[in-house]
C-alpha positions as CSV (number, residue, x, y, z in Angstrom):
1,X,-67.8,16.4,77.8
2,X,-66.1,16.5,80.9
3,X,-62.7,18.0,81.6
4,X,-61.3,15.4,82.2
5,X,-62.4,13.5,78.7
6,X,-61.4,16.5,77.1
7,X,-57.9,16.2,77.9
8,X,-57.5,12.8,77.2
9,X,-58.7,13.8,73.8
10,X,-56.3,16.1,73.2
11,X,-53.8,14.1,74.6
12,X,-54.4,11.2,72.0
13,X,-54.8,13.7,69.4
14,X,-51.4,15.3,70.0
15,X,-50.2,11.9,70.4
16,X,-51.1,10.6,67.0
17,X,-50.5,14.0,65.0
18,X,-47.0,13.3,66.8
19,X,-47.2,9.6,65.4
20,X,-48.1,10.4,61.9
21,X,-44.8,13.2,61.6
22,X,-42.6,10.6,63.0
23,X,-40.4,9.4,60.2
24,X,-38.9,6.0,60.9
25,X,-35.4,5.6,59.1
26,X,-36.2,2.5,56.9
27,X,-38.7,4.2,55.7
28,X,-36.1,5.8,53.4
29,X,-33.7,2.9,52.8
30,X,-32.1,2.4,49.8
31,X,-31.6,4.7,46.2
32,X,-33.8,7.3,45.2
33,X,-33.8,10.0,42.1
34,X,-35.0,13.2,42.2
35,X,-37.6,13.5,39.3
36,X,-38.7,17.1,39.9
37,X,-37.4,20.4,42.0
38,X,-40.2,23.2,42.8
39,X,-40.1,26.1,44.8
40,X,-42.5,25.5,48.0
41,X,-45.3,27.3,46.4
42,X,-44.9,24.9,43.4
43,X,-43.2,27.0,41.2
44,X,-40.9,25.8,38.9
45,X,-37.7,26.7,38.8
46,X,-35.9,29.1,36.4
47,X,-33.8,27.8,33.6
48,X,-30.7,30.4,35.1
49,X,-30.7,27.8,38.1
50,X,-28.5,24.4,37.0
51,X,-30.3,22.2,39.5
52,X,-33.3,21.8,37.4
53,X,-31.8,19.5,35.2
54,X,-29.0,17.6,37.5
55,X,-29.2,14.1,37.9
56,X,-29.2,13.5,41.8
57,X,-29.1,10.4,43.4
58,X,-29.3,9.8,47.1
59,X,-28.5,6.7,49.1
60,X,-29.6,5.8,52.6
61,X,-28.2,2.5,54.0
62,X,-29.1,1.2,57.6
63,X,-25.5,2.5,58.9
64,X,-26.8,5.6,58.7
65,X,-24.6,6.4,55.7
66,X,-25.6,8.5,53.0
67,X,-24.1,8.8,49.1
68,X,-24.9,11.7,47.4
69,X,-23.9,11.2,43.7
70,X,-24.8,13.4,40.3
71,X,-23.8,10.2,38.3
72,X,-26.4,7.3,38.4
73,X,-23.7,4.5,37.8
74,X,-21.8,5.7,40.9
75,X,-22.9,5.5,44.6
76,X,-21.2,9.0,45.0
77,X,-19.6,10.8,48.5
78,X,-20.2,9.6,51.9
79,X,-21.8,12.0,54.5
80,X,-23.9,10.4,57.5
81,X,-27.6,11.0,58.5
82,X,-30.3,11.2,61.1
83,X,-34.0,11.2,60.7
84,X,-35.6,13.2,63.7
85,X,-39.1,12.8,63.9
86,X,-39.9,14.6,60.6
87,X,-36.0,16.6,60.0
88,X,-33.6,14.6,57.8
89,X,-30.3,16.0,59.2
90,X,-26.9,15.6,56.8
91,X,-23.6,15.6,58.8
92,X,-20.1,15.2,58.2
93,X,-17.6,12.6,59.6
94,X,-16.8,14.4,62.3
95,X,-20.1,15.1,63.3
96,X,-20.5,18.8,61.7
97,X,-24.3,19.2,60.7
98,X,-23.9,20.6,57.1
99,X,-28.2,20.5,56.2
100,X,-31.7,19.7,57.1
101,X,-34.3,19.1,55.7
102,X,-38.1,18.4,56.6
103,X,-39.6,14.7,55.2
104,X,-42.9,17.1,53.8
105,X,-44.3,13.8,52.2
106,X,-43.5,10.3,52.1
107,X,-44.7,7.3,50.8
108,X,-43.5,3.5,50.1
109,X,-41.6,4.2,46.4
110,X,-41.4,8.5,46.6
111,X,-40.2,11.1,49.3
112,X,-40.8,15.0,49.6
113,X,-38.2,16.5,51.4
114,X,-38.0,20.5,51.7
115,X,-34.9,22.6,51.5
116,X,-34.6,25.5,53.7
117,X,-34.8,29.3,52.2
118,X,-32.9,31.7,53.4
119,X,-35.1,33.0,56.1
120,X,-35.9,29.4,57.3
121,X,-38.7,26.1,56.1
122,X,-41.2,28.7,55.7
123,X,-39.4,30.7,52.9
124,X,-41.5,31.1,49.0
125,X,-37.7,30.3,47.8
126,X,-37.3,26.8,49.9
127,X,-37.3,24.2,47.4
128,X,-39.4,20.9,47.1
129,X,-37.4,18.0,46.1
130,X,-39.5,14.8,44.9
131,X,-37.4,11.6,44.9
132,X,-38.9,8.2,43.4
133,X,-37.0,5.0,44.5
134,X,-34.3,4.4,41.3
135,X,-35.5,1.4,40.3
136,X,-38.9,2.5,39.5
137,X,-37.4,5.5,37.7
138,X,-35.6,2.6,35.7
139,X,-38.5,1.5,35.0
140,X,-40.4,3.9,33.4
141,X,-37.8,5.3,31.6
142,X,-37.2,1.7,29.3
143,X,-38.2,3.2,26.2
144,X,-34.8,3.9,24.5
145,X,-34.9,5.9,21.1
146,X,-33.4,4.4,18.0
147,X,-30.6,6.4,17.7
148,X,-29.4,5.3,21.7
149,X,-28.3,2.0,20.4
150,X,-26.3,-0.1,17.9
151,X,-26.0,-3.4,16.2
152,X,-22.9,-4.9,16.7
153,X,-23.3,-8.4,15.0
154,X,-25.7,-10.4,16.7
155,X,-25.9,-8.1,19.5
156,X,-27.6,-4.9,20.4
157,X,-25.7,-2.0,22.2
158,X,-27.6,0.3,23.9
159,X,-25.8,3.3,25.3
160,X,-25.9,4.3,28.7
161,X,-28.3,6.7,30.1
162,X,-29.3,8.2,33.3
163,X,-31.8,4.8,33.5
164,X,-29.8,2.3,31.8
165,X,-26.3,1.7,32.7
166,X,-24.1,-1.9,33.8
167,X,-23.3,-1.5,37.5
168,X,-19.8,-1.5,38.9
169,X,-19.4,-4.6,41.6
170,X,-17.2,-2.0,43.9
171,X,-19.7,0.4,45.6
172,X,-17.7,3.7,45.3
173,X,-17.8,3.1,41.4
174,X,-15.4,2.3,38.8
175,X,-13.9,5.6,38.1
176,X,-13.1,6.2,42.0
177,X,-11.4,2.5,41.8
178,X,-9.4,3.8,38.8
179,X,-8.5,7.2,40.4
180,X,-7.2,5.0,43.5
181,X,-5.6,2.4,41.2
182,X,-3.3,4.9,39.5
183,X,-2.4,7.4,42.3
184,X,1.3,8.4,42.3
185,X,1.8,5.9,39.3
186,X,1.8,7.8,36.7
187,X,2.8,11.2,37.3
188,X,1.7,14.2,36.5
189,X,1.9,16.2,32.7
190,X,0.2,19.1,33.2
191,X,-3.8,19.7,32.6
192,X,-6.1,17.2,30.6
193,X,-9.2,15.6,30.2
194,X,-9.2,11.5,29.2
195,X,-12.3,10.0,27.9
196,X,-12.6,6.0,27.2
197,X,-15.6,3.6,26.3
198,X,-16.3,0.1,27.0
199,X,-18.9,-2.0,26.4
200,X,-20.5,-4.5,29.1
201,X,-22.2,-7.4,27.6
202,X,-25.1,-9.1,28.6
203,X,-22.9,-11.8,31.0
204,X,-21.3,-8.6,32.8
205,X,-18.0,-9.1,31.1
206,X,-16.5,-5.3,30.0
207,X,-14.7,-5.3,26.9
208,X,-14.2,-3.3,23.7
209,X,-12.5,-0.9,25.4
210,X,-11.4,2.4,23.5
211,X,-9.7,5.5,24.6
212,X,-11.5,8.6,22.9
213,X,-9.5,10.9,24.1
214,X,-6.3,10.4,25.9
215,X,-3.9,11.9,28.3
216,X,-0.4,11.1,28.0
217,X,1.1,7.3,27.3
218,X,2.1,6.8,30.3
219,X,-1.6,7.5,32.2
220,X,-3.5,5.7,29.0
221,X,-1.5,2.4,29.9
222,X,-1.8,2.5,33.8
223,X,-5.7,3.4,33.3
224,X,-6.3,0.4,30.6
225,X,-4.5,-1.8,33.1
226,X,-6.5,-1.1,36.1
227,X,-9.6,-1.6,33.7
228,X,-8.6,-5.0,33.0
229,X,-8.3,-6.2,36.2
230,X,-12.0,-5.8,37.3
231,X,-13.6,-6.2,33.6
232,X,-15.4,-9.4,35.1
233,X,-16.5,-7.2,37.8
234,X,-19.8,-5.8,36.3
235,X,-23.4,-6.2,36.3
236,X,-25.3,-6.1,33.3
237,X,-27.7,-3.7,32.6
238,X,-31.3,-4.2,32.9
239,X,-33.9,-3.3,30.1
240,X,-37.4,-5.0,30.8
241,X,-36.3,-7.2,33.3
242,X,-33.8,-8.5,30.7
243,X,-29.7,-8.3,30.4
244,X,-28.7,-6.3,28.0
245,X,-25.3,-5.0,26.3
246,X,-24.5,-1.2,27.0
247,X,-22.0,1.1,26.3
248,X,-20.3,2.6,29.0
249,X,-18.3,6.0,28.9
250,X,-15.8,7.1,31.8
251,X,-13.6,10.0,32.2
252,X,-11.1,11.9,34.1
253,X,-9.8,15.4,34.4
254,X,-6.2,16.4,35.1
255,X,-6.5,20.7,35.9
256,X,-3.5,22.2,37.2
257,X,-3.6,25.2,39.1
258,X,-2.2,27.4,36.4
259,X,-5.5,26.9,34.3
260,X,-8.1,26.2,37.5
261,X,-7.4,29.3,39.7
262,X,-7.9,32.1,36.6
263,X,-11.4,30.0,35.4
264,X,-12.4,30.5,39.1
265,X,-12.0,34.0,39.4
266,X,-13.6,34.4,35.6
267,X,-16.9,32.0,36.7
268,X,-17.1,33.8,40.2
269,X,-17.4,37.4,39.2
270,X,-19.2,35.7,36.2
271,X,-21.8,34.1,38.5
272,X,-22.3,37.8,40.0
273,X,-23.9,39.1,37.1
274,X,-25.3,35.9,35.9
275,X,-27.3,36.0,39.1
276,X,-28.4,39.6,38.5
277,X,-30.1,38.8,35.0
278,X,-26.7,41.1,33.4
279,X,-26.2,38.4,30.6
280,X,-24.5,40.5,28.3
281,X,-21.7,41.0,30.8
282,X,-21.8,37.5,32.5
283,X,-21.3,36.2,29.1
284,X,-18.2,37.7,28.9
285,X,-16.4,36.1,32.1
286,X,-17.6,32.7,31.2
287,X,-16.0,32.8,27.8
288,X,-13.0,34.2,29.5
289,X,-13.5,31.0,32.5
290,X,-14.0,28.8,29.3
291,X,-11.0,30.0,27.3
292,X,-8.4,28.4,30.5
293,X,-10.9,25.2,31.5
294,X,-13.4,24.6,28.5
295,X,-14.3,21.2,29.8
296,X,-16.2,22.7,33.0
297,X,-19.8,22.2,32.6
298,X,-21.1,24.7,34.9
299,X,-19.9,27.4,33.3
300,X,-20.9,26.4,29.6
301,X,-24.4,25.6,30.7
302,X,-24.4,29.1,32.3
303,X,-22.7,30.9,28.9
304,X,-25.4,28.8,27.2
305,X,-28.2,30.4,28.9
306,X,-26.6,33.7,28.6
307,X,-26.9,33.5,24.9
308,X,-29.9,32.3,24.9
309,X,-31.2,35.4,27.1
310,X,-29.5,37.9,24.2
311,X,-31.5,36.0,22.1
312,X,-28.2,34.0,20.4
313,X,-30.3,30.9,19.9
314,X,-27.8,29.3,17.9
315,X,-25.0,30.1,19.9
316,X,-26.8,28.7,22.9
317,X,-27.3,25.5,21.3
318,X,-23.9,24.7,20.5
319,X,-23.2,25.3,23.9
320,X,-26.1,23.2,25.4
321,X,-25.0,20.4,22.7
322,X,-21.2,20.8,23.9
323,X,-22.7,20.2,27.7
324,X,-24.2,17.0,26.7
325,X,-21.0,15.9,24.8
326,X,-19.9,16.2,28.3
327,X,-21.9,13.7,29.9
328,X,-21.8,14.8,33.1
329,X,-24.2,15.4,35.7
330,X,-26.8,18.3,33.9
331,X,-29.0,16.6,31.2
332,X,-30.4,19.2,28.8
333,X,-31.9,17.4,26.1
334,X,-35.4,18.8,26.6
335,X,-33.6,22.4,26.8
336,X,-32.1,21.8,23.8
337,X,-35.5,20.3,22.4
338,X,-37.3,23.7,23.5
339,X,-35.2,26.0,21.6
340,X,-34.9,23.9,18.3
341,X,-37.9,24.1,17.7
């Protein structure tokens, strides 16, 4: 081979290895789950870290907007992204690069994206996460277990899930429209959590609505009333390519400072020895960070696994139970299915 041959070979060569890592943007259009979190090495990760069992959806639109949300009925926050050549870089309005990450894998329905360590891409503790397009995810989730619906009449209710839930026709979701609704309406009463249900019928029409757990009078009106101004604004949820009815549950919390900053300082010096595998004193700041904000779910999945660590099985299960009462972003049924056995 002459020299010259040569280095047109390696020229074409470098020229398609260059191709192949170049990630186009619509390549990653649209909603995707993550299914599954790994260390790089494959590793799974440990129980003590929350992230293994939080629902995360991304969103990628062509405006080079991205919606990060730990709810699947909800489009989530706004940041902004890039894809540059292989680097998937996550900034904020102003322009502020907040994270990277490399595309490691792609393909038409998942994505591989790697999460930097603390020495860099090449770190054992940089994480793998494997999104699959949210539809498909739909998808193959479709078996519901009996005891996730109801009969009511001639209809059944299914309730909502991570896979099957009626969609909100405003994209920031109905509880942000609510939040918005009701700002400086309805004053403020100190620290509380309201919880209220709905059901959206096969049509898309909400109704049914019932407050579980409300605030003060004042709040429960103004939060009905901006609920039925939009309940033809829905889209049914899907099961099997078919409308179906579904149960949706929405909630918001009221913390005042008084009760928020003492539960921080608790969960923070908690999260030292949490973090340290000292569960039998980590245990003891959470239920202290508990005691002033009981309805934050980060801290009673961590007390959870505390107890669980000192071998308080029962104990942990209440609190793992109490987490999915919550219905927020960590699901832990297959936690809580390991340990009842």
């Amino acid at each position: 081979m002459t020299k010259l041959n040569y280095t047109l070979l390696l020229f074409f060569l470098m020229l398609s290895i260059t191709a192949f890592s170049q990630v186009k943007p619509s390549e990653i259009y649209g909603s995707w789950v993550i299914t599954n979190i790994t260390f790089k090495d494959g590793a799974a990760l440990p129980d003590e870290n929350p992230l293994k069992y939080t629902f995360v959806k991304y969103t990628f639109d062509e405006a080079n907007k991205m919606y990060s949300s730990t709810k699947a009925e909800s489009r989530g926050t706004l940041t902004y992204y890039q894809v540059k050549k292989d680097q998937l870089i996550i900034n904020n309005a102003s322009g502020v690069i907040v994270s990277n990450f490399l595309i490691s894998k792609r393909g038409a329905d998942t994505l591989n994206i790697l999460r930097k360590g603390p020495k860099g891409f090449a770190d054992p503790d940089a994480m793998i996460y494997t999104f699959v397009r949210e539809d498909l995810v739909q998808q193959a989730q479709s078996k519901v277990a009996s005891n996730n619906f109801t009969i009511a009449g001639r209809d059944t209710v299914y309730n909502q899930s991570s896979f099957l839930y009626a969609k909100f026709n405003l994209p920031a979701g109905f509880e942000s429209y609510a939040m918005e609704e009701m700002k400086d309406k309805a004053g403020e009463q100190g620290t509380a959590l309201f919880r209220m249900s709905f059901i959206v019928d096969k049509n898309g029409v909400a109704d049914s609505v019932k407050v579980i757990k409300g605030i003060w009078q004042a709040y429960d009106d103004m939060y009905l009333k901006a609920f039925k101004k939009v309940k033809g604004k829905w889209k049914p949820a899907m099961l099997n390519g078919k409308p179906v009815a579904v149960r949706m549950f929405v909630e918001a919390r009221y913390v005042s400072s008084a009760m928020i900053q003492p539960s921080i300082v608790y969960s923070s010096q908690g999260d030292v020895f949490f973090n340290n595998g000292k569960f039998d004193v980590a245990v003891q700041y959470y239920d202290a960070a508990l005691k002033n904000y009981p309805e934050n779910e980060s801290n009673m999945y961590k007390r959870a696994i505390c107890k669980l660590r000192l071998n308080d099985t029962a104990g942990g299960l209440i609190d793992l139970k109490a987490v999915k009462d919550m219905k927020g972003s960590l699901q832990v049924d297959e936690l809580i299915a390991q340990y009842s056995k």
